[in-house]
N, C-alpha and C positions, 0 to 999 in steps of 0.2 A: 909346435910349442917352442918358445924361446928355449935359447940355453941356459938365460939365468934364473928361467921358472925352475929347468932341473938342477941346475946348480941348488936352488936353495931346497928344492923337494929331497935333493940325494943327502942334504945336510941336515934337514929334517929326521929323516928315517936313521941317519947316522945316529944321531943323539937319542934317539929313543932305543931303549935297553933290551923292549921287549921284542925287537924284531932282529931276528938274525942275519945274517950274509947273505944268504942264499934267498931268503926271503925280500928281503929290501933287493935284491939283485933282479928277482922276479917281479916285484912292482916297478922299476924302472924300466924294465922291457917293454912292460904293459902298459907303460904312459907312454912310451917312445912308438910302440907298434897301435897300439889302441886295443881295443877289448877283442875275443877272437870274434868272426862275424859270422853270427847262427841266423841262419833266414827265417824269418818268422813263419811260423804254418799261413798259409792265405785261404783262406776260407771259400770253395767258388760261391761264387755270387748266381743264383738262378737266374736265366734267360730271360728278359722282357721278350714275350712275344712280339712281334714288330705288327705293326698294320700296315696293310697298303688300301690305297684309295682306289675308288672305281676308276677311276683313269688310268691308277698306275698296275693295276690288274690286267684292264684292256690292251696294255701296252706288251705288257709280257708276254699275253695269250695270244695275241695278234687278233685281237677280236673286237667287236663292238661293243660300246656302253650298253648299246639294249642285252646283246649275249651274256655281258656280265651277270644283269639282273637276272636274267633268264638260269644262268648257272645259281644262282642264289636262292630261287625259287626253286629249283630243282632238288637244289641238296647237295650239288656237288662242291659248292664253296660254301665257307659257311659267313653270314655276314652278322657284324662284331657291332653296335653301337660306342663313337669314341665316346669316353670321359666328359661327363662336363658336357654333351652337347645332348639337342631335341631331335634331330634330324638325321646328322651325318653318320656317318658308318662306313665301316671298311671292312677288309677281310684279310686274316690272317696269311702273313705270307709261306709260311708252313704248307697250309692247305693248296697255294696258289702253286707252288711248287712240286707239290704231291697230284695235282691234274697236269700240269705238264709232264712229270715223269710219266706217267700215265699214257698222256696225249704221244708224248715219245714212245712209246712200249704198244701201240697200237698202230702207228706211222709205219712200224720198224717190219709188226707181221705183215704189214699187206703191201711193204715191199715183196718179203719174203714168198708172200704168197703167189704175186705174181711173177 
C-alpha cells in the first residue's frame, strides 16, 4: 500500500469521533500487516480410482495380453468398462497392485521354502 493511501486512511480515522486510539492504532496495523492468515478447512477430495489398460497391466505384471484376460475371467482382477465407450475396458489399478503384492508374498515363501 502507498504511504499516501495511509496517510489519508490515518486522517480519516483521526476525524472520525467514534473510534479511539487504540482502536484506529489497531486498524492501521491491520492495513499495514493485512488480515491474520487462517487457512481455510480443505475438504479431502475422494480418490478417482485410476484405470489402467490391458497393456499397461501386462506391463506391470510382466505378463501377456492373453494372461491379462485370462486374470479377468478368473476373478483375480476385476475389469471396469471406461465411460463413454462400447468396448474398451480397463482394470482398476488398486486391484492390479493387490495381485502383485500377492504375486510378491508367494515369490517370497518359496524362496523360503527352498
Amino acid at each position: 500500500m502507498l504511504d499516501t493511501t495511509m496517510d489519508v486512511i490515518k486522517s480519516v480515522l483521526k476525524s472520525d469521533a467514534s473510534i479511539d486510539v487504540s482502536e484506529r492504532s489497531r486498524l492501521v496495523s491491520l492495513l499495514r500487516r493485512g488480515p491474520e492468515t487462517v487457512k481455510p478447512k480443505v475438504e479431502s477430495v475422494p480418490a478417482v480410482p485410476r484405470l489402467l489398460r490391458r497393456a499397461q497391466v501386462a506391463e506391470r505384471l510382466g505378463v501377456s495380453l492373453r494372461t491379462v484376460d485370462n486374470l479377468a475371467i478368473a476373478g483375480s482382477i476385476r475389469r471396469i468398462k471406461f465411460p463413454g465407450r462400447s468396448r474398451s475396458a480397463g482394470f482398476l489399478e488398486a486391484d492390479v497392485l493387490a495381485l502383485m503384492e500377492i504375486r510378491h508374498e508367494d515369490e517370497t515363501l518359496k524362496r523360503e521354502a527352498v
